[in-house]
C-alpha positions in Angstrom: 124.9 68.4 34.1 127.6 71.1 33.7 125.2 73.7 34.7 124.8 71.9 37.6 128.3 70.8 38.9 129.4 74.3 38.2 126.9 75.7 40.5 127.6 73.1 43.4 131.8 73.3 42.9 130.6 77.4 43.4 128.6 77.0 46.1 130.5 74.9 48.3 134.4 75.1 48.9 135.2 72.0 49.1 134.0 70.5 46.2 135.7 73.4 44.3 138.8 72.7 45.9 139.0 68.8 45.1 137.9 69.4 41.3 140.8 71.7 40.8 142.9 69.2 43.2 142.0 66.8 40.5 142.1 68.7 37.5 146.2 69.8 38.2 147.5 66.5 39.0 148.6 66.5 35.1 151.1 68.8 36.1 152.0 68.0 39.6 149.7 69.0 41.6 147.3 72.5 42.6 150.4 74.1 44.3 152.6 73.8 41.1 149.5 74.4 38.6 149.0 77.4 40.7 152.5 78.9 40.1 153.6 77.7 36.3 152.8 81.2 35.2 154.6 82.4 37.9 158.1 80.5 36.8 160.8 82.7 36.0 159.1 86.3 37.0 161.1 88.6 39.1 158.3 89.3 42.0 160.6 91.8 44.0 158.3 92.9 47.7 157.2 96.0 46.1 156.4 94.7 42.9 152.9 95.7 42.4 150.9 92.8 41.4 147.3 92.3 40.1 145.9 88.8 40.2 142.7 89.1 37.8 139.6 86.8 38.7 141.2 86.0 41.6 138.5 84.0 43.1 139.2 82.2 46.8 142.8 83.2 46.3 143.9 80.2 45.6 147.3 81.8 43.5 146.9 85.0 45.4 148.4 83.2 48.8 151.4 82.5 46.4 151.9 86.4 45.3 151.9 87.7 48.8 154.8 85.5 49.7 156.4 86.9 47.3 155.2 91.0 47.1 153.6 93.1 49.7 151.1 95.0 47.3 149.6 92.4 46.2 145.5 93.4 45.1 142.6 90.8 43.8 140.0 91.6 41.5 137.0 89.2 41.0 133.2 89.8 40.3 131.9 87.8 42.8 131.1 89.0 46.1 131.1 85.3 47.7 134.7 84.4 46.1 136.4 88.0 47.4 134.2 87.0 51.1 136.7 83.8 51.0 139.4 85.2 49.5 139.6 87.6 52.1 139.3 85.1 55.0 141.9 83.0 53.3 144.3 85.2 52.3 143.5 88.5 54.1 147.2 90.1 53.5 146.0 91.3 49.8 143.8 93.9 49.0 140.6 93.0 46.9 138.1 94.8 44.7 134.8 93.6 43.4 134.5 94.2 40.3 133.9 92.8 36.4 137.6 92.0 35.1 136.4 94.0 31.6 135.1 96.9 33.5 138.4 96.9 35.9 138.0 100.6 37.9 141.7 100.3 38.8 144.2 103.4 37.3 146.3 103.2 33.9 149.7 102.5 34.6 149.4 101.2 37.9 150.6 97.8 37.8 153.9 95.8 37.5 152.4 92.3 37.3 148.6 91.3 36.3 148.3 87.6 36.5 145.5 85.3 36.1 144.6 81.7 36.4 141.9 79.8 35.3 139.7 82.2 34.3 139.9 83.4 30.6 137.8 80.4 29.6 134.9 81.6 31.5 134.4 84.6 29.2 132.8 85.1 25.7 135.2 86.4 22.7 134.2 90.0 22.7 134.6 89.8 26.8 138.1 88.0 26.2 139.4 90.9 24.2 137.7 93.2 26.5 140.0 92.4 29.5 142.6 92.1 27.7 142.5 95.6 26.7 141.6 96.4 29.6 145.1 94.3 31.1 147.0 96.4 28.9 145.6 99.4 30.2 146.3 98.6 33.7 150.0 97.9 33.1 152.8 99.8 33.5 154.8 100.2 30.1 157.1 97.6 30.0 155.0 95.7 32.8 154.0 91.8 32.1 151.2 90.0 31.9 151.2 86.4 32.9 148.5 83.5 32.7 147.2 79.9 32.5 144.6 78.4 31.1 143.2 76.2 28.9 144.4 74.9 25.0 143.6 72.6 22.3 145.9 69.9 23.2 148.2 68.7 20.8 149.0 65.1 22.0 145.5 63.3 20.7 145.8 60.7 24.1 144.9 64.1 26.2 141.6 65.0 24.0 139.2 62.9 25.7 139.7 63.7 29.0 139.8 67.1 28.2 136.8 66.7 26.9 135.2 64.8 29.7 135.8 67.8 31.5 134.2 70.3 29.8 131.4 68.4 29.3 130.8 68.0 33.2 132.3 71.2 34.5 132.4 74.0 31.7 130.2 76.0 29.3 130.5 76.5 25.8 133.3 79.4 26.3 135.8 77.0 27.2 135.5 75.3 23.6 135.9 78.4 22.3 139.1 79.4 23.6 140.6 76.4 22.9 139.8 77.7 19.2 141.5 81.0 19.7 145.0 81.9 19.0 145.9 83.7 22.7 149.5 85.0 21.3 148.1 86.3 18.2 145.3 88.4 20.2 147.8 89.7 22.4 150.1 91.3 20.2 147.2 92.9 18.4 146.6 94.5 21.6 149.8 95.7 22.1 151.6 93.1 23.8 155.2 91.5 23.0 155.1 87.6 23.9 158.3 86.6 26.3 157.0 83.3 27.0 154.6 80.5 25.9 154.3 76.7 27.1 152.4 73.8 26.8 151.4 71.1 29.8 149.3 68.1 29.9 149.5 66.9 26.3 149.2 70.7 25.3 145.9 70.7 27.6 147.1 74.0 29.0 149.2 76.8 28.0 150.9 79.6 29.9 152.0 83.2 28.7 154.1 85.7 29.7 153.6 88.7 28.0 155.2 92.6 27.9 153.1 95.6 27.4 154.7 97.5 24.7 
């Protein structure tokens, strides 16, 4: 049945748009689960901002109200064709987040939302490497996404979830220690916070 609800909430918009409608009401809604790992970032207009796996845009509409070089990056062709009619101020590139064709050095800001638990372990690391690389030194890397909650009341919904809308690689990030990876990378950890029972987590992080 995931296979299946994943593939309809891809196909068709609005059935994407009211599971992830649902899904953030735990923290106040999509337009507020859209922007938690956005909270207390200095965005100036010519900060240079990636938003990884960007999909429709749903956070990039945020970023180009707040930066004017704003560029999405997502692998598939039918997300970027929305994106683009939805939020056509950014730039976009089609492209596999651990193959990112983008320069070294070249961004302020990579953010991304959502997305991380699509990907196997070995792929996880891969973009993450490949985040770093993309970063100016000093820039930050900022995301949400799934954890292993730690209030027990939040565990099976959570798990209702996953079981109707995700794959196997969401259980596994839930079993991976994010801060831990990123600092092996090369990252220092600013920021970290839990929502929904622990459901989710955000991170800020600073390329070293």
């Amino acid at each position: 049945m995931a296979t299946i609800l994943r593939d309809w909430s891809y196909q068709y918009q609005w059935l994407y748009d009211g599971i992830s409608r649902i899904a953030a009401l735990s923290v106040g809604g999509e337009a507020r689960f859209r922007q938690l790992a956005l909270q207390g970032l200095t965005i100036e207009p010519e900060t240079k901002v990636l938003d990884l796996c960007c999909g429709s845009g749903q956070t990039t509409q945020f970023l180009v109200k707040r930066s004017r070089n704003v560029t999405g990056l997502d692998a598939s062709p039918l997300s970027l064709q929305r994106a683009k009619k939805n939020v056509p101020e950014a730039e976009y590139v089609e492209a596999f987040a651990e193959k990112n064709p983008l320069p070294n050095d070249s961004f302020d800001l990579v953010h991304t939302s959502a997305a991380l638990h699509e990907m196997e372990p070995q792929q996880l690391r891969q973009i993450l490497e490949q985040v770093h690389r993309v970063l100016k030194p000093n820039g930050v890397f900022t995301m949400v996404d799934f954890h292993a909650p730690t209030n027990p009341i939040f565990i099976p919904g959570l798990a209702i979830f996953f079981w109707l809308f995700e794959t196997e690689t969401a259980w596994q990030l839930i079993k991976i220690n994010l801060t831990e990876l990123l600092e092996e990378i090369g990252f220092e950890i600013r920021h970290q916070q839990f929502y929904a029972g622990g459901s989710l987590q955000v991170i800020q992080a600073r390329k070293r």
